[in-house]
N, C-alpha and C positions, 0 to 999 in steps of 0.2 A: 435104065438110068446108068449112066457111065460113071463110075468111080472117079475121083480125081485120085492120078499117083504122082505122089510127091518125092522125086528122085534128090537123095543127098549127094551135096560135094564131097569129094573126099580131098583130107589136108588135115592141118594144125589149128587148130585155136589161137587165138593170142595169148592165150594164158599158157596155155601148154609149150609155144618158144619159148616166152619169158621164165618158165621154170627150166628148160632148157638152157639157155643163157645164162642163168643166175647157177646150176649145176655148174657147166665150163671156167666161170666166173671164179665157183669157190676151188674148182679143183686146179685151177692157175695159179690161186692165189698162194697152193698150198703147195704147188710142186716145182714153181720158180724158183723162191727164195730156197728150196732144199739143193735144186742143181746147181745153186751158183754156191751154196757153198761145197758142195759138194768136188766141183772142180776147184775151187779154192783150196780144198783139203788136198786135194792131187799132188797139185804143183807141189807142195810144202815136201814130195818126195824127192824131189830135187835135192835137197838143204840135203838130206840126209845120206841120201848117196854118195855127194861129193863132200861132204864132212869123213865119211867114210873114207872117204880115200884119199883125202889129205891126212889123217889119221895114220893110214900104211906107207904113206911118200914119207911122213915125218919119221918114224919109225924105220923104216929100210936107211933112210939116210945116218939117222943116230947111229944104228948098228954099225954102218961103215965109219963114220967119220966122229961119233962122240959127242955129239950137239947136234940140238934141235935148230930149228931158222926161222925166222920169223920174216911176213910176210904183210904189209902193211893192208888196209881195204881196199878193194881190188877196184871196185867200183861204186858209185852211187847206186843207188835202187834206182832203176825207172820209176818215174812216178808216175806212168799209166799205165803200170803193171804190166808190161809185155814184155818177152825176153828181149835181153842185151846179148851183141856180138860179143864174143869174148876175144881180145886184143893182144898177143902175144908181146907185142911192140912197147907197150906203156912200165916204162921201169917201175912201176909200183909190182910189176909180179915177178920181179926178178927174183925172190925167194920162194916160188912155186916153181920158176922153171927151174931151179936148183935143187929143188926136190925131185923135178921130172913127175909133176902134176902141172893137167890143164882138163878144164871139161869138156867132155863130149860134146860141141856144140854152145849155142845161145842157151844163155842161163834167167834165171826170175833172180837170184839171190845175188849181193855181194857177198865175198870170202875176204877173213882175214886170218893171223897165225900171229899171236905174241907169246914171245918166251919168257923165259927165268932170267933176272936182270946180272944173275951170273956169268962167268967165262970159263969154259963150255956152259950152256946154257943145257939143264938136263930134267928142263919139265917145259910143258906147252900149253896152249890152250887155242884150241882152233873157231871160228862162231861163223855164223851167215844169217845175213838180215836179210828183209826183200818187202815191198808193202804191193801184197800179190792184189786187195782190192783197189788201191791207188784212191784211198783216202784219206792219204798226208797226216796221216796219225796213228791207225794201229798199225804196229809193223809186226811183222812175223820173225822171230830169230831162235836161232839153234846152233848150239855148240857142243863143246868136248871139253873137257878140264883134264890134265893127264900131271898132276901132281907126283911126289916124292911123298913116300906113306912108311912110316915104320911096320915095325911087325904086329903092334896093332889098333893098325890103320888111321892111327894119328897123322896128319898132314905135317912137314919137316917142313917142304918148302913148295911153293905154290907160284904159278906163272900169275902176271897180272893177266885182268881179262880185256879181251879186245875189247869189247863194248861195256859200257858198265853194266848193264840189263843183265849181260851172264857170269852169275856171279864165283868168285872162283870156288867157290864151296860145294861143286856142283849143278846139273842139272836136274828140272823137274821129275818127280818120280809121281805119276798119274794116279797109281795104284794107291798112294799115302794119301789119307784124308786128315786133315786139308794137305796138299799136295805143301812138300819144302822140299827145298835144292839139295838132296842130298847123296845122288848118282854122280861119282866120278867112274873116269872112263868109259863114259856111255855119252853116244851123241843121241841128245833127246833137247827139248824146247828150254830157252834159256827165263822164259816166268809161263804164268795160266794164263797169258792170253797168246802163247807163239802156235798158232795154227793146230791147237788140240780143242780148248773150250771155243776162243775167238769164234773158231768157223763154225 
């Protein structure tokens, strides 16, 4: 009598894709949203770069000449979040090239610089906005407060701020729970949502 042999297919179940699927499913769903903010956290290095070094332009020029300069905003934020050319030609930066600041390249952020409503003007405050996701409401900004401080550390006199968001009393300090503005000469995020919590 001959046996019958019953030879298996080899493969997947339906059930065993669909748990496969449903795997890839959750683990997209959970490592998308981290790289996009994650690159969103990036860019925000930008701001702080060149807040940096409009920081030293303004400072090498005071040293020489006794006043700080202000510099109106440079530009609109794209509002598809992608870098803008940076335009040497548009008189709104003629107090960056008088500092002998310009960035390296296409930038995500507007710059701006207002001074002390004094003459020599001997305090600043530098900020950069930019809306890196390009949804026309949170925007990302970061500045610099550079006040006149007695001996101790009472503000005497205080530049206005370019944007009202950064307040001239300082920037965020992350570290302070609940976070208040109270880092001068530090370029850090001008409220809790400039590209620290936000992203």
């Amino acid at each position: 009598m001959n046996k019958l042999r019953i030879k298996r297919e080899s493969g997947f179940t339906l059930i065993e894709l669909m748990i496969v699927v449903a795997i890839i499913g959750i683990l997209a769903a959970i490592a998308i949203p981290n790289f996009v903010k994650f690159q969103l956290r990036s860019k925000t290095s930008e701001a702080k770069v060149n807040l940096k070094a409009i920081v030293v332009a303004e400072d090498a020029y005071y040293a020489e000449f006794g006043t700080y300069v202000a510099n109106v905003q440079s530009s609109a934020a794209n509002p598809d979040g992608r870098k803008m050319p940076w335009d040497n030609t548009i008189a709104a930066r003629d107090g960056f090239d008088l500092v002998g600041w310009e960035p390296a390249g296409d930038v995500y952020y507007s710059y701006a610089v207002a001074i002390q409503a004094a003459t020599p003007a001997t305090t600043f405050s530098t900020d950069a906005w930019g809306d890196l996701d390009s949804d026309g409401t949170n925007y990302s900004y970061f500045g610099y407060i550079s006040p006149q401080m007695d001996a101790t550390g009472i503000v005497t006199a205080a530049p206005g701020p370019v944007f009202a968001i950064c307040p001239v009393t300082g920037t965020y300090d992350f570290s302070v729970a609940p976070p208040t503005p109270t880092l001068l000469k530090t370029v850090g995020p001008c409220d809790t949502t400039s590209g620290q919590t936000y992203f």
